[in-house]
TORKELUM-272490 format. One record per residue (C-alpha): x, y negated, z; residue number from 0; residue in one letter. Coordinates in nm, 4 decimals. Each point is the difference from the previous one (the first is absolute). Example, Ala and Ser with C-alpha at 12.3 -4.5 7.8 and 13.67 -1.06 7.14 Angstrom:
BEGIN
NODE      east     north        up  pos  code
NODE    1.2300    0.4500    0.7800    0     A
NODE    0.1370   -0.3440   -0.0660    1     S
REM end
This chain:
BEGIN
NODE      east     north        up  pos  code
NODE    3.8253    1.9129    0.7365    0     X
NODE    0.2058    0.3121    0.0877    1     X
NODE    0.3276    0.0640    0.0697    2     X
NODE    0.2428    0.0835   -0.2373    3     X
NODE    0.2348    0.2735   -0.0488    4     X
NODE    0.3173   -0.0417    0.1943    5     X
NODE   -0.1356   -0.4103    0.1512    6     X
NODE    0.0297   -0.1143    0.3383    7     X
NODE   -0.2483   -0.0140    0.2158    8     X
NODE   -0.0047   -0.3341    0.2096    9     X
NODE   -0.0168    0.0472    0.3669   10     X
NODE   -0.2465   -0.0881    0.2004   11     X
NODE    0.2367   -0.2084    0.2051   12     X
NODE    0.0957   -0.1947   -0.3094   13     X
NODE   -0.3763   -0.0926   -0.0578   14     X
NODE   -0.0689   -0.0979    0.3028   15     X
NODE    0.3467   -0.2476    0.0596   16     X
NODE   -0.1934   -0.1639   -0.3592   17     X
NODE   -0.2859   -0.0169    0.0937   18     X
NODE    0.1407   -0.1717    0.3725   19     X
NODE    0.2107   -0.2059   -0.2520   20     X
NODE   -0.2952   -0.1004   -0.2188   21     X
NODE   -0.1904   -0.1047    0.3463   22     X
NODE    0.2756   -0.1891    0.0820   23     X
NODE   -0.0052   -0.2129   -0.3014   24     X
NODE   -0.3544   -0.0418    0.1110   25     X
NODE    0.1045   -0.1944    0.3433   26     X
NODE   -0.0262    0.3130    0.1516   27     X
NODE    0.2721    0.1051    0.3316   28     X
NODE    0.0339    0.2967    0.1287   29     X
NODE    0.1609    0.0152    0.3572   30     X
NODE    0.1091    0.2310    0.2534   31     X
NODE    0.0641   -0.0788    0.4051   32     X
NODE    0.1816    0.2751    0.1675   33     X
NODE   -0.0649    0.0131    0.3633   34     X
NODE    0.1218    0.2312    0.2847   35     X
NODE   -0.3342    0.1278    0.2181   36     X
NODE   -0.3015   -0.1725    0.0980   37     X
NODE    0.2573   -0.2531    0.1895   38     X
NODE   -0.0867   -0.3954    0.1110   39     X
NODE    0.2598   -0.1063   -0.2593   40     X
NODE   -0.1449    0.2119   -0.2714   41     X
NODE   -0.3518   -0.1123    0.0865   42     X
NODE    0.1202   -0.3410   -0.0003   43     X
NODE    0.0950    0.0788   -0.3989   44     X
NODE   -0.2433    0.1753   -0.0971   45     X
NODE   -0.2280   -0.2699    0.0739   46     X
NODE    0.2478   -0.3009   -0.1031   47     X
NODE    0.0512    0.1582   -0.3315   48     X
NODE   -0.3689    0.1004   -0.0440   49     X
NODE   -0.1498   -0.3331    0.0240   50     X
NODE    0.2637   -0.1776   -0.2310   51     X
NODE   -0.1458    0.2324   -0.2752   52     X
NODE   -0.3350   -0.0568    0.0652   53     X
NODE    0.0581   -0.3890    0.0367   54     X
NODE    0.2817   -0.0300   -0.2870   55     X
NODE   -0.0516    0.2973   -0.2207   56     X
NODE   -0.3918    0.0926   -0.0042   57     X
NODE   -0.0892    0.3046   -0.2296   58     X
NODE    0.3411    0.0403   -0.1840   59     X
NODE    0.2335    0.1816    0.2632   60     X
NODE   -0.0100    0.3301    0.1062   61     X
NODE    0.1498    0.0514    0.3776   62     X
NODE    0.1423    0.3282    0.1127   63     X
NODE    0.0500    0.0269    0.3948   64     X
NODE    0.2581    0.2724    0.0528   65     X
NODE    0.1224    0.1798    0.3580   66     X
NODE    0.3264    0.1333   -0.0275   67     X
NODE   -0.0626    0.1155    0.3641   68     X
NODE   -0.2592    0.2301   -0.1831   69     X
NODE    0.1789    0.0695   -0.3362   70     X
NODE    0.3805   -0.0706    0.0433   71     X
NODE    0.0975    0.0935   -0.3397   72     X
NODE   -0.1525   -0.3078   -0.1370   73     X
NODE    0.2526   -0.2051    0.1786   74     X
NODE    0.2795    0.2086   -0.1113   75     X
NODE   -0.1469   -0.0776   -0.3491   76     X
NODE   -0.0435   -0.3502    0.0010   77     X
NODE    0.2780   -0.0605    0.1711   78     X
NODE   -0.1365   -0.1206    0.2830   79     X
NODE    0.2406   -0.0796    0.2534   80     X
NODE   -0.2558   -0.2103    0.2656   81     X
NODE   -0.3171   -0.0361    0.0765   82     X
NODE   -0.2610   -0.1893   -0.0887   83     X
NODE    0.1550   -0.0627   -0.2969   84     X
NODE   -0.2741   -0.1273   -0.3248   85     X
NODE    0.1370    0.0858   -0.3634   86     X
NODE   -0.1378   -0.1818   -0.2978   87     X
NODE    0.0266    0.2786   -0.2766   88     X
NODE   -0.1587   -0.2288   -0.2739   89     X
NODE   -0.0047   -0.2107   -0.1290   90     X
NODE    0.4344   -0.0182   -0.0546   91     X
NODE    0.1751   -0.0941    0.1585   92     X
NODE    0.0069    0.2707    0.3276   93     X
NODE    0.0311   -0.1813    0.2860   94     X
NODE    0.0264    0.1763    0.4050   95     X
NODE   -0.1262   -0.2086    0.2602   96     X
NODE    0.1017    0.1118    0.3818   97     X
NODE   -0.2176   -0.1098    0.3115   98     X
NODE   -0.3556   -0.0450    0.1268   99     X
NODE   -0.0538   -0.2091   -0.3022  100     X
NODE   -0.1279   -0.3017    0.2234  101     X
NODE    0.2488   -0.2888   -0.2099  102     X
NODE   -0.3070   -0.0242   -0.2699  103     X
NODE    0.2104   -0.2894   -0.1944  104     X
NODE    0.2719    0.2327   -0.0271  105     X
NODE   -0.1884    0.2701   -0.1470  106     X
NODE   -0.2029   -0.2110   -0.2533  107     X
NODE    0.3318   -0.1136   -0.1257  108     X
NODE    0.1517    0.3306   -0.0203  109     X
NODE   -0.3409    0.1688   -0.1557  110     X
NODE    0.0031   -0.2814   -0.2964  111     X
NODE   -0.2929   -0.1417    0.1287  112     X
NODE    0.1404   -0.3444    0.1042  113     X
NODE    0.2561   -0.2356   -0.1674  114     X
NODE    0.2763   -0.1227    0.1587  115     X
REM end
């Protein structure tokens, strides 16, 4: 099916915030953790934060680790304003968690994947 005279073309940006949406609906998260160099603290994180996916969310999250040491402007985008600092982009709502991401309770509640 081509495009028609004087039609918008959908980004790809569009189609790919869909398609995250549509894996969403699916049980699917998709999660960022900022950190700040190859740190204890951020260690401490990445690991935390990496085995409460594999234990809690097995095969429908997608994890990007992020070094704003390395590539500031991603802080400065996601308004980042400490480090470690884990955002849940999907499913809604966004929630910004600060800290070595050792208080696992906490973080199950916050991520939707415990009742209160």
């Amino acid at each position: 099916m081509g495009k028609k005279e004087g039609e918008e073309v959908e980004p790809d940006s569009t189609k790919e915030y869909e398609l995250a949406i549509q894996e969403t609906q699916e049980g699917q998260y998709i999660l960022r953790l900022y950190v700040s160099g190859m740190t204890p603290r951020s260690r401490q994180a990445i690991e935390n934060v990496e085995k409460i996916c594999r234990e809690h969310l097995a095969g429908r999250y997608q994890l990007e680790i992020i070094d704003i040491f390395q590539q500031p402007i991603f802080a400065k985008e996601g308004q980042i304003v400490a480090a470690p600092t884990l955002v849940k982009e999907l499913p809604p709502p966004l929630r910004k968690f600060i800290g070595d991401m050792s208080q696992t309770e906490k973080l199950l509640l916050g991520l939707d994947l415990r009742k209160k």
